[in-house]
C-alpha positions as CSV (number, residue, x, y, z in Angstrom):
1,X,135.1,-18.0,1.5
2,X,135.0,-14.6,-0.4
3,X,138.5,-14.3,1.0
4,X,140.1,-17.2,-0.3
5,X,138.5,-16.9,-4.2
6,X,140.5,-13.6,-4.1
7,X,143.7,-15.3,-3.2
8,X,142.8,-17.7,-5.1
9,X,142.2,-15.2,-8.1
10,X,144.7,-13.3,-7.6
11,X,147.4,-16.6,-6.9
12,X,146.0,-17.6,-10.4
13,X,146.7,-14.7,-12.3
14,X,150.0,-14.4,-11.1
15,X,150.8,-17.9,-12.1
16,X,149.4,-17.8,-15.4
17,X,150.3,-14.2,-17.3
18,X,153.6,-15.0,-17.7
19,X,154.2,-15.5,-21.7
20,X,154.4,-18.7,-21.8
21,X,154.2,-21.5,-25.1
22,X,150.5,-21.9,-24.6
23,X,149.8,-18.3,-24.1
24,X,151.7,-17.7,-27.1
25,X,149.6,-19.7,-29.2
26,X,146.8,-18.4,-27.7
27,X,147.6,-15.1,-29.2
28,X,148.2,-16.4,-32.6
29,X,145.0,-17.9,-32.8
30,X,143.3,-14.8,-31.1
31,X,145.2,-12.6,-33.8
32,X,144.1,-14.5,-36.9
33,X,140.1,-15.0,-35.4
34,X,141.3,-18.6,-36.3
35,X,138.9,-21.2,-33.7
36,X,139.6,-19.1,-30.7
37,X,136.4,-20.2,-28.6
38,X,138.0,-23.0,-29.0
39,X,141.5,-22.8,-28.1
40,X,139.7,-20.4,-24.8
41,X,138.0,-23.1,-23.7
42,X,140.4,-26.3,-24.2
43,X,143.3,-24.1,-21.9
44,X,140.3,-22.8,-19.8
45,X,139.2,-26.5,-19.2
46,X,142.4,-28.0,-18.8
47,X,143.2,-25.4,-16.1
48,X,139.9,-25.8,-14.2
49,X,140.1,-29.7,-14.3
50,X,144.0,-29.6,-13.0
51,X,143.8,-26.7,-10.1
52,X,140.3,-28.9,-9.3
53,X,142.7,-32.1,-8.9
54,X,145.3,-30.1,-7.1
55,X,142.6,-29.0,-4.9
56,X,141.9,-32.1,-4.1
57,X,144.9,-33.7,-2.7
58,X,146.1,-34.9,-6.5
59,X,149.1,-32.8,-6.1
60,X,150.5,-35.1,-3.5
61,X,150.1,-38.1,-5.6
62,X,152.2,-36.6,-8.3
63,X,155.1,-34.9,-6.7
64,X,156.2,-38.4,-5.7
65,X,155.7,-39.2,-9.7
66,X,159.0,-37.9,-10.8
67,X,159.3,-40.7,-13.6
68,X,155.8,-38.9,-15.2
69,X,157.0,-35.5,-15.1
70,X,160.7,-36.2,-16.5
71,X,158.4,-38.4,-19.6
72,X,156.0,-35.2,-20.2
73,X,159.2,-32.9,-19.8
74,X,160.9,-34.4,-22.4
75,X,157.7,-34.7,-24.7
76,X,157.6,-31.0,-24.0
77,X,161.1,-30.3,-25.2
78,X,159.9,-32.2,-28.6
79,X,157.0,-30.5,-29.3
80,X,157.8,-27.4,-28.3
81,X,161.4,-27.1,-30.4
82,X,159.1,-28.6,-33.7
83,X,157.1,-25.5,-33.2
84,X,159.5,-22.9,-32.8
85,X,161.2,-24.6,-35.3
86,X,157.6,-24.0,-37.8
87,X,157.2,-20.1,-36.3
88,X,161.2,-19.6,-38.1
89,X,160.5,-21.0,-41.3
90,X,157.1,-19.1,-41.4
91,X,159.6,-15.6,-40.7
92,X,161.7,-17.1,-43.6
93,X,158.3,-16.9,-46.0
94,X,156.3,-13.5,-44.1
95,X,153.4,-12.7,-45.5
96,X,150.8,-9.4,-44.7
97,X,148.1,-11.0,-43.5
98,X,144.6,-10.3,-41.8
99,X,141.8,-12.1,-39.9
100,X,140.0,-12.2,-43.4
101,X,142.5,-13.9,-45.5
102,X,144.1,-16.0,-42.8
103,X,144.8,-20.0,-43.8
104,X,142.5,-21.7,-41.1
105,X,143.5,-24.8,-39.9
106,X,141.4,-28.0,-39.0
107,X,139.7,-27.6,-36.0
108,X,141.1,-31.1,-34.8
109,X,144.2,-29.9,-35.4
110,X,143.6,-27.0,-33.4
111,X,142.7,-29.1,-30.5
112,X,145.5,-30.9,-30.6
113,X,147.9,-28.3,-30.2
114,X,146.2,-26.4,-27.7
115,X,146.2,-29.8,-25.6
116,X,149.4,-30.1,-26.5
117,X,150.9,-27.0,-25.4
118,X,149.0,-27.6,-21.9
119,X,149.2,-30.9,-21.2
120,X,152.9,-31.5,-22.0
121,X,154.3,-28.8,-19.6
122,X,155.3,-30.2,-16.9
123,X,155.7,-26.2,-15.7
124,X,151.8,-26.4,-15.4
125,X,151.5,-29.6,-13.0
126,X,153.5,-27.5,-10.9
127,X,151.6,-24.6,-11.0
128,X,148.1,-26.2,-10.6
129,X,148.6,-29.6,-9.0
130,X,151.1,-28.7,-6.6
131,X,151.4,-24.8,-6.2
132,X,147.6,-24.5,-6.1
133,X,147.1,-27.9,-4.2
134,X,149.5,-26.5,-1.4
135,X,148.1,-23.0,-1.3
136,X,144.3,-24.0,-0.8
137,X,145.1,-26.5,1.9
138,X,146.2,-23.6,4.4
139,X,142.8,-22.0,4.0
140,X,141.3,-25.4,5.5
141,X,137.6,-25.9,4.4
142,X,137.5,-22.8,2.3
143,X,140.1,-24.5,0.0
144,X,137.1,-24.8,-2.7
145,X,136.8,-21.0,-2.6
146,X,140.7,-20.6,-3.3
147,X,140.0,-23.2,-6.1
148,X,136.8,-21.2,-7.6
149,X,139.4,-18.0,-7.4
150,X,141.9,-19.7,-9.5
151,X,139.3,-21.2,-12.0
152,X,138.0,-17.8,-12.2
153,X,142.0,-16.4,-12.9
154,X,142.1,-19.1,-16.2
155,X,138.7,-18.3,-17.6
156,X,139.4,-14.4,-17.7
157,X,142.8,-14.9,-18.8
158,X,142.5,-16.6,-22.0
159,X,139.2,-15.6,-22.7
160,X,141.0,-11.7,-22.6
161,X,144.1,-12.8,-24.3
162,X,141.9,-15.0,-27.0
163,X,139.5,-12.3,-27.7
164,X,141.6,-9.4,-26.8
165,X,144.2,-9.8,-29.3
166,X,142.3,-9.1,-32.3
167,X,143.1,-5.7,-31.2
168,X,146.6,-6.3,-32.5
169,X,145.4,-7.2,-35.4
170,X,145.5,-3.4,-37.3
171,X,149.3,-4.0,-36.4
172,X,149.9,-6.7,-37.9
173,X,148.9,-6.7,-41.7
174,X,152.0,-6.2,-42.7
175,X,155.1,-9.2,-43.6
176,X,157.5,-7.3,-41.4
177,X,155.3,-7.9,-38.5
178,X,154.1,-11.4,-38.6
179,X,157.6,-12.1,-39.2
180,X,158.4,-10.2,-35.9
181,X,155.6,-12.5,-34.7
182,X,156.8,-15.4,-35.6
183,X,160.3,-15.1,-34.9
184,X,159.6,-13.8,-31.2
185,X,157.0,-16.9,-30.8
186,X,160.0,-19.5,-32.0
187,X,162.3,-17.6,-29.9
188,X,160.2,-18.5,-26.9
189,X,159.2,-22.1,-27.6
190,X,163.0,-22.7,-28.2
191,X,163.6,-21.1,-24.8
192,X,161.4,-22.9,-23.0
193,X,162.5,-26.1,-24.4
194,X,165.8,-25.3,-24.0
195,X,165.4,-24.4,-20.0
196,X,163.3,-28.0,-19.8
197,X,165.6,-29.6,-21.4
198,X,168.7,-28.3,-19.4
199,X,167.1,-27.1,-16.3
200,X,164.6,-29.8,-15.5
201,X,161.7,-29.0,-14.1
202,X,162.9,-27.8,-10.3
């Protein structure tokens, strides 16, 4: 069992570090203070409820749902290209900005775009549902302890990206660099959209 939550851990990490859309946004909000518990714990959740389902033979189920995943891909492509679209025009207006003086936003809104930037990747059906789903099933009835491993993997991932960016934050007060920011968050939502929306999701 002990074995398999370190593959599992390990499996998890390597799946999720990547910078990504949702870890992106995770590091905006972790920069800015601005709701992180919450942001943490809605891609935390999400994570632990999908590599739980994958775990559990839901992966099966919806690799042979292609018209699903082509709907959330292209969902994906919409969102995601309106936000990178919203990270350029906040380069085109910069300002030096700090946890302190930071425009919050509604925590509702929050929610949303943290679900958001989970839930319509299709990249992340793939790596929980089916990746994680096909993984644990070698280890046979210690497939829970792989699944604990990658649970484990989410929950210190964006909990370290959430709260460990503040860190960044001395680097950051001035325009120059929220502008780099922005422009290098909008530069990968449009590049993410663009491979969905050219590449599929193979």
């Amino acid at each position: 069992m002990i074995h398999a939550s370190l593959a599992g851990l390990v499996t998890g990490l390597s799946l999720i570090i990547a910078i990504g859309s949702q870890n992106a946004y995770v590091l905006r909000q972790g920069i800015l203070r601005s709701h992180v518990l919450v942001v943490v714990s809605v891609c935390a959740a999400s994570d632990l409820i999908l590599i739980c389902a994958g775990v559990g033979g839901m992966g099966a189920i919806v690799s042979r749902a292609d018209w699903a995943l082509e709907l959330l891909r292209w969902f994906g492509v919409a969102f995601l290209g309106w936000y990178g679209i919203g990270s350029f025009r906040r380069a085109l207006r910069p300002e030096g900005m700090t946890a302190a003086d930071a425009p919050r936003e509604p925590v509702l809104r929050v929610i949303a775009k943290a679900t958001a930037f989970t839930w319509l990747n299709p990249h992340v059906y793939i790596d929980t549902l089916l990746l994680h789903g096909s993984i644990a099933a070698t280890y046979g009835s210690a497939r829970w302890g792989f699944a604990i491993g990658g649970c484990l993997a989410s929950i210190v991932w964006f909990a370290g990206l959430g709260y460990g960016a503040r860190l960044l934050e001395p680097l950051l007060a001035g325009r120059r660099a929220w502008q780099v920011l922005d422009i290098v968050i909008g530069c990968t939502m449009i590049a993410i959209a663009a491979g969905l929306a050219l590449g599929g999701i193979g």
